[in-house]
C-alpha positions as a Markdown table, in Angstrom:
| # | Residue | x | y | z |
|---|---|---|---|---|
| 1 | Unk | 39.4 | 73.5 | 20.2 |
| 2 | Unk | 39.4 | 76.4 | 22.4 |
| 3 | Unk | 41.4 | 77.0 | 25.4 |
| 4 | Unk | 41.7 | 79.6 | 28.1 |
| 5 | Unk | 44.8 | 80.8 | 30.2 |
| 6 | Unk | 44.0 | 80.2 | 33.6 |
| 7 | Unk | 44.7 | 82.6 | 36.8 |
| 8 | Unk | 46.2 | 81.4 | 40.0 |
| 9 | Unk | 42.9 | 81.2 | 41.2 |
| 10 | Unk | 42.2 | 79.4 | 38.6 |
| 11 | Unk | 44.2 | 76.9 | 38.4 |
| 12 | Unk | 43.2 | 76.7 | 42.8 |
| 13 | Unk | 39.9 | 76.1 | 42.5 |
| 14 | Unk | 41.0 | 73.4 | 40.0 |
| 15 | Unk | 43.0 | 72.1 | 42.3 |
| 16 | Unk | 40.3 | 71.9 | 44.9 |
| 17 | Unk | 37.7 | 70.3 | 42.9 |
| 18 | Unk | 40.0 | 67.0 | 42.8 |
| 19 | Unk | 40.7 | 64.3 | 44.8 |
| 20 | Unk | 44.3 | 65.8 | 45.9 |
| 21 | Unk | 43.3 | 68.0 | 48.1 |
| 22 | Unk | 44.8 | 66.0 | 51.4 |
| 23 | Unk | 47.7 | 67.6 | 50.1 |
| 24 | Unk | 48.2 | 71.9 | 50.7 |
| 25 | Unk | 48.0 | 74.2 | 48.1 |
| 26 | Unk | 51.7 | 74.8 | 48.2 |
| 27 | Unk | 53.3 | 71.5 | 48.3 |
| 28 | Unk | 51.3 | 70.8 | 45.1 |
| 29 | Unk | 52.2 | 74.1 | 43.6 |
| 30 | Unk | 55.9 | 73.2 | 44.8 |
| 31 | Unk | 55.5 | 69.3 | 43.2 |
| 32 | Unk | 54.0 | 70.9 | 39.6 |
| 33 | Unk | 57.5 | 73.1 | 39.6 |
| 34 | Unk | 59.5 | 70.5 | 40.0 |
| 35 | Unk | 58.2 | 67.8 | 37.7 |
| 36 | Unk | 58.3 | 70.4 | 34.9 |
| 37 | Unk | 61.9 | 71.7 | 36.2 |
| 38 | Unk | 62.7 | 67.6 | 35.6 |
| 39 | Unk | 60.9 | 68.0 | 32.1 |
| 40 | Unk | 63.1 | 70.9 | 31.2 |
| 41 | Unk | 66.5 | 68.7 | 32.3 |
| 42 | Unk | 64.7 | 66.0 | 30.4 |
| 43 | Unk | 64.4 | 67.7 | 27.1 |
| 44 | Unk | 67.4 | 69.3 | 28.1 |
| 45 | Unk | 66.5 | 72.8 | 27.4 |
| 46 | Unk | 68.8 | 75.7 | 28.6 |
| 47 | Unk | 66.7 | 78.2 | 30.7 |
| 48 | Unk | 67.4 | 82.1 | 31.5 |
| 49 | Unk | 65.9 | 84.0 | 34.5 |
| 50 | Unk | 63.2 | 86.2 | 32.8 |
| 51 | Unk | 61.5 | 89.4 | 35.3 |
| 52 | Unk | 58.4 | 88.3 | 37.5 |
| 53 | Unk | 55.4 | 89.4 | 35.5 |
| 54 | Unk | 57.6 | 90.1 | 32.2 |
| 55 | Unk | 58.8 | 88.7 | 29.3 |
| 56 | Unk | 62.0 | 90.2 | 29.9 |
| 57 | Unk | 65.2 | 89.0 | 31.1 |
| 58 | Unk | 66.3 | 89.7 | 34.9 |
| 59 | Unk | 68.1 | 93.1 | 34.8 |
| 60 | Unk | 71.9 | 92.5 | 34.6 |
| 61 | Unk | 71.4 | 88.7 | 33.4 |
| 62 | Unk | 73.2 | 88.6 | 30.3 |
| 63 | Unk | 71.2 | 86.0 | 28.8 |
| 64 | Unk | 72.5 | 85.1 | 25.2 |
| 65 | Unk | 75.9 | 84.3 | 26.9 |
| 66 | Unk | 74.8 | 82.2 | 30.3 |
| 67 | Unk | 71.9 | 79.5 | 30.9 |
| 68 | Unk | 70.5 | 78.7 | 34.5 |
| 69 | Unk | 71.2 | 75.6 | 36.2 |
| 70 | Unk | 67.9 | 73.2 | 36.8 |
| 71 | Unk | 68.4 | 73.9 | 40.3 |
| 72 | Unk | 68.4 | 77.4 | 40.3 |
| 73 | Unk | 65.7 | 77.4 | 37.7 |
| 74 | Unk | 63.5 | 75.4 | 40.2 |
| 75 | Unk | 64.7 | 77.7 | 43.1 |
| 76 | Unk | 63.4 | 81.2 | 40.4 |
| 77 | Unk | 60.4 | 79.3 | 39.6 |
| 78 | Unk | 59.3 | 78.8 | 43.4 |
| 79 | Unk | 60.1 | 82.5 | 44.0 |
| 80 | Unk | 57.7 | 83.3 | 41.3 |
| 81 | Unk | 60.0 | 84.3 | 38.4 |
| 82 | Unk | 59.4 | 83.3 | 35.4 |
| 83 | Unk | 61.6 | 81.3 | 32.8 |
| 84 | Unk | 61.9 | 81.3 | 29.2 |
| 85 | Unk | 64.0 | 78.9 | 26.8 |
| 86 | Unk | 66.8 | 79.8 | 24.8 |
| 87 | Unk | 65.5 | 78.2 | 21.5 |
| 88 | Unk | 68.5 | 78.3 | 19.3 |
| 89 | Unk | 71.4 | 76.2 | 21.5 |
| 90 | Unk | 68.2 | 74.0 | 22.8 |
| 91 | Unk | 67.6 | 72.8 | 18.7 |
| 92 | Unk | 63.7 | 74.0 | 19.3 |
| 93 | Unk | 61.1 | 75.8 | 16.9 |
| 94 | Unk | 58.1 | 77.0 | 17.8 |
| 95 | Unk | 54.9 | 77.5 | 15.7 |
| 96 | Unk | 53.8 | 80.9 | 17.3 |
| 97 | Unk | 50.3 | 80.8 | 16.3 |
| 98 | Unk | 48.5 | 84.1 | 17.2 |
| 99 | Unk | 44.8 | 83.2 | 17.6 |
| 100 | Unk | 42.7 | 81.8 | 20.4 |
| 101 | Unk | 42.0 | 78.7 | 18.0 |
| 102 | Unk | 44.0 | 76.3 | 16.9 |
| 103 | Unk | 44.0 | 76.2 | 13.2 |
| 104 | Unk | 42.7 | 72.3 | 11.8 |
| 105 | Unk | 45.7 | 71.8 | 10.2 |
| 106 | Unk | 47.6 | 71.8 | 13.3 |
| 107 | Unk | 45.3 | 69.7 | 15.6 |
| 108 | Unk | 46.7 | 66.7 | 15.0 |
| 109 | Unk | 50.2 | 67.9 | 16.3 |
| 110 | Unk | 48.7 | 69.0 | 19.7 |
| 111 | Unk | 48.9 | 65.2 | 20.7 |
| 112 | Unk | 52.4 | 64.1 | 18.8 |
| 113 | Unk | 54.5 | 67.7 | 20.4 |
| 114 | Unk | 54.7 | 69.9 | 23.3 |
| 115 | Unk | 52.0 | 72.5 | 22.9 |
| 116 | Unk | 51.5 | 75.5 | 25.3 |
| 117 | Unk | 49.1 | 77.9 | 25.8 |
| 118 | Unk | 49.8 | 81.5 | 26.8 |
| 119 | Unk | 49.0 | 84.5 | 28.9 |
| 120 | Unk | 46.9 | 85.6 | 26.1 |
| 121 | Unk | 45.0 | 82.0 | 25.4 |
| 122 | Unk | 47.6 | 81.9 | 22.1 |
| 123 | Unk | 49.6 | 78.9 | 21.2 |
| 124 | Unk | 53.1 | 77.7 | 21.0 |
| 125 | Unk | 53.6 | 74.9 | 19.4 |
| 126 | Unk | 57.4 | 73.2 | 20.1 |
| 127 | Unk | 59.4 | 71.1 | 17.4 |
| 128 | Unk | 62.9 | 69.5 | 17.5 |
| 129 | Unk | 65.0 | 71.4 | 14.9 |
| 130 | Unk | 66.3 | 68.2 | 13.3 |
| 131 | Unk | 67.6 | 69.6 | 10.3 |
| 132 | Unk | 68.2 | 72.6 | 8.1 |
| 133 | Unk | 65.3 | 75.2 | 7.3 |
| 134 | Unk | 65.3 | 79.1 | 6.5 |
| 135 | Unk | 63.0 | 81.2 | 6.7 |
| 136 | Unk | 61.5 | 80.7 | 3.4 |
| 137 | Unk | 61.1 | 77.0 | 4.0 |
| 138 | Unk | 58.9 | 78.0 | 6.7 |
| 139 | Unk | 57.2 | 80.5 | 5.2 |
| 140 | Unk | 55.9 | 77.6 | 2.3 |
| 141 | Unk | 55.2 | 75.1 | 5.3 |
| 142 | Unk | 53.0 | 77.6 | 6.6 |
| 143 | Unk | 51.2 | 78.1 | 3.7 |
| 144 | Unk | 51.1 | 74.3 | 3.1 |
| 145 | Unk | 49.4 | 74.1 | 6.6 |
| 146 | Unk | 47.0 | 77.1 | 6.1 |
| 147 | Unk | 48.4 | 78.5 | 9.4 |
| 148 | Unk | 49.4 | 82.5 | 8.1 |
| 149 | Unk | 49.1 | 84.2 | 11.2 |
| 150 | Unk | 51.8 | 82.2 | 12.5 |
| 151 | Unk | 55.4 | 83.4 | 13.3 |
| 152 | Unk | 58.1 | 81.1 | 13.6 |
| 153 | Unk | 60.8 | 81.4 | 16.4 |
| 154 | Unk | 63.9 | 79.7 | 16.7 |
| 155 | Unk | 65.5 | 79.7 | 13.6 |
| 156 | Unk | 69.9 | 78.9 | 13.8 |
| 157 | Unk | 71.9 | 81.4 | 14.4 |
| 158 | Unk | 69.5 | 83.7 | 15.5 |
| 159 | Unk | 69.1 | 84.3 | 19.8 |
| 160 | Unk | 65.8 | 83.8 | 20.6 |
| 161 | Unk | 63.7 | 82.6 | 23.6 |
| 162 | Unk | 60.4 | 82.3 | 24.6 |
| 163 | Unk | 58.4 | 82.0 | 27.8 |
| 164 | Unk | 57.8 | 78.3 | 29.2 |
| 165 | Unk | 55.2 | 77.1 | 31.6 |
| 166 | Unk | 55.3 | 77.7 | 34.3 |
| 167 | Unk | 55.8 | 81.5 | 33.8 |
| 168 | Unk | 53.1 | 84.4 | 34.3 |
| 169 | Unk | 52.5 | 87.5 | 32.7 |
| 170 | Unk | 49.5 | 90.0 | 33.8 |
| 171 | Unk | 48.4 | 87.2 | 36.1 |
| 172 | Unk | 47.5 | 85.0 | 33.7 |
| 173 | Unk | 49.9 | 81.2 | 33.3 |
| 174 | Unk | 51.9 | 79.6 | 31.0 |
| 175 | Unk | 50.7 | 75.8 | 30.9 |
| 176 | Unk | 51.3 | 72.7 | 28.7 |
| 177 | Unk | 48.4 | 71.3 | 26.7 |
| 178 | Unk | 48.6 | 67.7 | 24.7 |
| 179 | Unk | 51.7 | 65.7 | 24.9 |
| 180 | Unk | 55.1 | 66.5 | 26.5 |
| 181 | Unk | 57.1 | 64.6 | 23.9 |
| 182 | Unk | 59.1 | 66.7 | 21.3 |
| 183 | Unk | 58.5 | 66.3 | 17.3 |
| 184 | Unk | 61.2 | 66.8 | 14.7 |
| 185 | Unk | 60.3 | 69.6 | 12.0 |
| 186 | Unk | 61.2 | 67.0 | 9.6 |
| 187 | Unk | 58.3 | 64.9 | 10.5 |
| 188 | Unk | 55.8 | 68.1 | 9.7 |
| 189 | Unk | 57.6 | 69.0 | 6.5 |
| 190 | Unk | 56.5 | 65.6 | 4.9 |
């Protein structure tokens, strides 16, 4: 399974090809922000302002200490600035898996966990941190699932955050692939 990250134009030309185009490009652009905003609440994931074009926090945000409001994360994400999640007080962990294909071992989890691809047609592949790991528990379960290139993020006690869709770096998007339901680690580790 291969996927591309799409442009803006992209994604418009997309857009125009289906059967909602009775509706402008900007109240659907508008409609995709909000549903994932809802999404976000849903999960209940605590955002932070990140720089348009960046994968750095707004300048002056101090970002391990304060989390955005879904409001004002809709209101940044309609101005085109991008958002990332805080991944340690939001109990996620994401397979960061550095490659353009997604590894066999980990296909089956594209449909059963949030899965995104990024700016650089990469994968993140997000879990619920049910329970206890360290780092070496991770390292094995990479191993286990053949998947070496992969760097896990999130791990307690350590401030982390990474980029969520809808966010954009060197033009290219942030978007979810698969399911929008959350695993737990546990059920990987089995």
């Amino acid at each position: 399974m291969i996927y591309e990250s799409r442009t803006v134009h992209d994604m418009f030309e997309a857009w125009k090809g289906t059967d909602k185009v009775s509706k402008s490009w900007r109240e659907y652009a508008e409609k995709q922000n909000q549903a994932t905003v809802k999404l976000y609440e849903k999960l209940n994931w605590k955002l932070i302002a990140i720089s348009h074009n960046s994968k750095l926090p707004v300048k002056g945000v101090k970002w391990k200490e304060r989390t955005l409001t879904y409001d004002n994360a809709l209101m940044l994400l309609n101005e085109n600035i991008n958002l990332a999640v805080k991944l340690d007080v939001s109990n996620l962990i994401v397979a960061d898996i550095d490659s353009n294909v997604i590894p066999n071992s980990l296909k089956p989890y594209i449909d059963k966990t949030i899965s995104v691809i990024t700016k650089s047609s990469h994968f993140h592949i997000y879990f619920n941190y049910d329970k206890p790991y360290n780092k070496s528990d991770l390292n094995k379960l990479s191993i286990k699932l053949g998947i070496s290139k992969t760097l896990w993020r999130g791990l307690p006690n350590k401030s982390q955050y990474t980029l969520v869709p809808l966010s954009c770096v060197d033009k290219k998007y942030y978007e979810f692939i698969g399911n929008k339901n959350l695993m737990n680690l546990s059920e990987l580790v089995v």
